[in-house]
N, C-alpha and C positions, 0 to 999 in steps of 0.2 A: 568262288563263292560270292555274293551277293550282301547287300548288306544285313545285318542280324538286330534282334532287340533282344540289347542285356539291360538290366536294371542294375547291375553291378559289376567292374571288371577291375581282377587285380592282374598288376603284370609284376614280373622279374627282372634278372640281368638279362633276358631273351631277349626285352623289347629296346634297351641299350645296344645289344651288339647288333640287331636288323639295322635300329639309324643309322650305326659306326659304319657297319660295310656299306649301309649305301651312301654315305659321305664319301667314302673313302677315295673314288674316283677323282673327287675336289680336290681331294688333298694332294700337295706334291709325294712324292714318292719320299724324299728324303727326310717329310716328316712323318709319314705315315705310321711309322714306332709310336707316336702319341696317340695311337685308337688304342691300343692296350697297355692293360698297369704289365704284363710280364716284360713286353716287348721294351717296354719302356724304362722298367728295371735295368734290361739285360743291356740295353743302350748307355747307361748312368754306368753300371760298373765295368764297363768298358773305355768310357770317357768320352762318350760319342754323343751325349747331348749339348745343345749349347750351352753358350757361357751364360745367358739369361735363366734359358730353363734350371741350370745349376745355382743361381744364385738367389731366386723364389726358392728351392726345394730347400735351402741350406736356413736362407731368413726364417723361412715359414717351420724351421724345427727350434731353432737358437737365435732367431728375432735380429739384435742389432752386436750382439756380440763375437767379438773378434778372435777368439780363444777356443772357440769350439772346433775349428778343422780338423782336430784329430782323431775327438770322439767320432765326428762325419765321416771321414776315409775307415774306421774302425765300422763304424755302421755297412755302409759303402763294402769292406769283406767280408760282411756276414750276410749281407744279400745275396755275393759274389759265392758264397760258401756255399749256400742252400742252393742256390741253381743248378752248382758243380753236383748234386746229391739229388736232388729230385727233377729238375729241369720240366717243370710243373705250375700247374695254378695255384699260386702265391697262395691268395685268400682260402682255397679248401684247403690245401694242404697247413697251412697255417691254425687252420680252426680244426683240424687232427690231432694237434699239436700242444693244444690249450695247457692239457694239464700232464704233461709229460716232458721228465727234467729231460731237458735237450739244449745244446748250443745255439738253439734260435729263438733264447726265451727275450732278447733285446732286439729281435724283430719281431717277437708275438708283442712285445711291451710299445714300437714304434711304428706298428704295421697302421693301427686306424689314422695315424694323422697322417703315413705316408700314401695311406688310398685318397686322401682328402687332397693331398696337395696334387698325385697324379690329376684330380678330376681338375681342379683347378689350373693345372698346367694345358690340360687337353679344352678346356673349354676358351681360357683368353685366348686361345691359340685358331679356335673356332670361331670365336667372334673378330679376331683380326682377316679370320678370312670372308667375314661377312657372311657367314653362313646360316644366323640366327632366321631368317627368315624359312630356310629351310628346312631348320628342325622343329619352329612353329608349325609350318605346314604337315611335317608328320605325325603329328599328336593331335594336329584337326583332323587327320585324316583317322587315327586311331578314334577319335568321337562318333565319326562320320560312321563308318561299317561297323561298330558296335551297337550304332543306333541309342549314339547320345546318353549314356546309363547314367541314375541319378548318384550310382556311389562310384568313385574311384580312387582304388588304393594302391601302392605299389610297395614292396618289399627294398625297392632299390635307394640308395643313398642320393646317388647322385642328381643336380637339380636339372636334367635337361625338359623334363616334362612340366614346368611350374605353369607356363601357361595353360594345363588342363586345370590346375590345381589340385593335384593328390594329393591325398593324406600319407606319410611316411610311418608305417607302423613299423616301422625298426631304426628311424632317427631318419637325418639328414646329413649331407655333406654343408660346411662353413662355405660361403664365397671367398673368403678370404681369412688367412691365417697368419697370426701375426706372431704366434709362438706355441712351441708345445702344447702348451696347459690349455690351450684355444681348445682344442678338441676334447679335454677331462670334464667331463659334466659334473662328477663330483667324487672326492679321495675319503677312504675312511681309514678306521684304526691307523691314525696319523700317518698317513699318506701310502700305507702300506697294500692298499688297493684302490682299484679305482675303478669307476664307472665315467664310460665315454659317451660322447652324445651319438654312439648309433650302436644298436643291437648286432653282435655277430658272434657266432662261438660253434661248438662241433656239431648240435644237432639242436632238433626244436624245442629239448625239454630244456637243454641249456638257455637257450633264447627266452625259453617261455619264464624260466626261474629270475633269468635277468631282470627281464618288462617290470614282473610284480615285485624286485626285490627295489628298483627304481620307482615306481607308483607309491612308495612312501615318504619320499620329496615332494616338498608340498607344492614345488616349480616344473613340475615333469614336464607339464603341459606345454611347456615353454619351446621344450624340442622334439618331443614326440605325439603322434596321433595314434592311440589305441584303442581307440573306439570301437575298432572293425574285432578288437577282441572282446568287448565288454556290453556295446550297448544292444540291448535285445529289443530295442525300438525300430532295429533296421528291418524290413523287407523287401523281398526279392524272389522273383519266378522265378528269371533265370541269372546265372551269375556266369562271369568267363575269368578263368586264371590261364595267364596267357605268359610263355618265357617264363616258366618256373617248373624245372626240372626234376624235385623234390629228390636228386640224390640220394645214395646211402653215403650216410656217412664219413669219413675220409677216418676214423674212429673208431673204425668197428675192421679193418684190413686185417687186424693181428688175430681177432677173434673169429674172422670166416673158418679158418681152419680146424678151431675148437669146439664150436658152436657151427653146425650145418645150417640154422632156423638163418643167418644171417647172411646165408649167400640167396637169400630173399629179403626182398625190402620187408623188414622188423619193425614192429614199433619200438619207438625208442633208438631206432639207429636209421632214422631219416632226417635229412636237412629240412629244416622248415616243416617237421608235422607238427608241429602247435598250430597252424594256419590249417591245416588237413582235421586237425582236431575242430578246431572251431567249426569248418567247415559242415562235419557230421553234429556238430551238436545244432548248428542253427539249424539242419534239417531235421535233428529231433524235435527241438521247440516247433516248428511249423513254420518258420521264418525264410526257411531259404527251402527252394522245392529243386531244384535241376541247378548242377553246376557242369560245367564245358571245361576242359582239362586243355591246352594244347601239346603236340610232341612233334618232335623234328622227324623222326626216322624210325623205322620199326623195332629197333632195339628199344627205344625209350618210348616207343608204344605197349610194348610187354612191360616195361618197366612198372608205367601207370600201370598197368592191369594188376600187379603186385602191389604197390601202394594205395591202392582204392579199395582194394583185398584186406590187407593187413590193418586199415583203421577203419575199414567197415563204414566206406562213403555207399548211402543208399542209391541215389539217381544221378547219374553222371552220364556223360557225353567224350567221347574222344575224338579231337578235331587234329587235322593235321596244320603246325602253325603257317605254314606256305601258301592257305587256303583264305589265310588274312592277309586282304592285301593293303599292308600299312607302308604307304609311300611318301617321300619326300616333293616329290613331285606336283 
């Protein structure tokens, strides 16, 4: 495919793991466990990362204090524990999990700062290999064949795109973390909950409840861009949501069997349909005319066809993502 003109493009963790694998030949083999939080997990509770990457991961929960090792190897088995049980993606299996008493409620309570510190790990480790230059070059390259679009948003946390400069509508990952509380955006009913500085939970109504339950700090601004949910100033012909999978659920596995309606993508048991939501409304305003989907493989091509169904997206496009050719090169 050819270059395209979108006026808007959000992407996912799709457009994160294209860069990862194609770094990845850079990378030595023995550290290559640092392209993924699983792989990298499963390294840590085995004891097989180094003593640096151990001693960021350890600072970066419990800062300069000398007394927390126990809590940390206590942590350290309940990672160990949950592998041994699901041997799974952390983060959805984790946001299944939210509100259901379970023995991984002290990694559902440790998991955002432990994603933060992964990216962190993975990236000093990226720029010691001097690689910044090439991951510039593929987020030029993402401008380039999208045909330069005046909005762009991404879903994802992590900062490797800051040189397009998108907006984070679901937070940001810290550069640096200097303890716990780094990553608590803010604790209520004395400290008995808490709001982190990035948006993540089982599905998009949950996300979508968070956003607006956050939007009444009068500092939101500070960490998140939610514009792309709010402002009705935007227009756009065409739009591309690129690397985002829109899932069911990981929350709704107990109820397929109960409920037939949810061995199809349902509303209400989609990852990220609050974006799917906004999406249909800007086309009812008159604001957005055509949006572009992409999908890896024909399963997750029927998939879309189920989720553009089920929230009643009017004019859409299904692209295959391998058709974009976003290169490092």
């Amino acid at each position: 495919m050819g270059f395209m003109n979108y006026n808007g493009v959000m992407f996912g963790n799709g457009m994160s793991l294209n860069l990862l694998q194609q770094l990845k030949s850079l990378v030595p083999k023995d550290k290559q466990y640092l392209l993924d939080i699983n792989d990298f997990l499963k390294f840590w509770i085995k004891g097989k990362i180094s003593q640096r990457e151990e001693k960021i991961f350890y600072t970066s929960l419990y800062g300069n204090k000398k007394d927390k090792w126990k809590f940390f190897e206590l942590l350290k088995d309940k990672v160990a524990l949950y592998y041994e049980t699901y041997d799974a993606d952390i983060e959805y299996t984790l946001g299944a999990l939210l509100f259901i008493e379970s023995e991984y409620k002290e990694i559902i309570l440790f998991f955002p700062a432990i994603y933060n510190i992964w990216y962190i790990i993975l990236s000093d480790y990226l720029k010691y290999l001097d690689l910044k230059s090439k991951i510039i070059g593929y987020y030029q390259s993402v401008i380039r064949v999208t045909g330069n679009p005046q909005y762009i948003w991404t879903t994802n946390f992590d900062l490797f795109a800051e040189s397009i400069e998108p907006e984070h509508i679901h937070g940001r990952f810290l550069p640096k973390i200097r303890t716990y509380e780094d990553v608590v955006y803010k604790m209520i009913n004395n400290g008995a909950n808490y709001y982190f500085k990035y948006i993540w939970g089982h599905n998009g109504i949950g996300k979508l409840n968070n956003i607006q339950q956050v939007m009444k700090f009068g500092d939101y601004k500070n960490f998140f861009d939610f514009d792309f949910f709010f402002d009705n100033c935007i227009s756009m012909d065409k739009m591309l949501i690129y690397g985002m999978g829109f899932r069911k659920s990981g929350f709704t596995e107990d109820l397929r069997t109960a409920y037939p309606k949810y061995n199809k993508a349902a509303f209400g048991a989609i990852i990220d349909e609050h974006v799917l939501m906004r999406i249909k409304g800007m086309q009812d305003l008159g604001i957005l005319n055509q949006v572009d989907f992409t999908y890896y493989n024909d399963e997750e091509k029927r998939h879309f066809e189920e989720v553009t169904e089920a929230v009643m997206i009017k004019k859409y496009d299904l692209i295959k993502c391998q058709d974009f050719r976003f290169s490092i090169l």
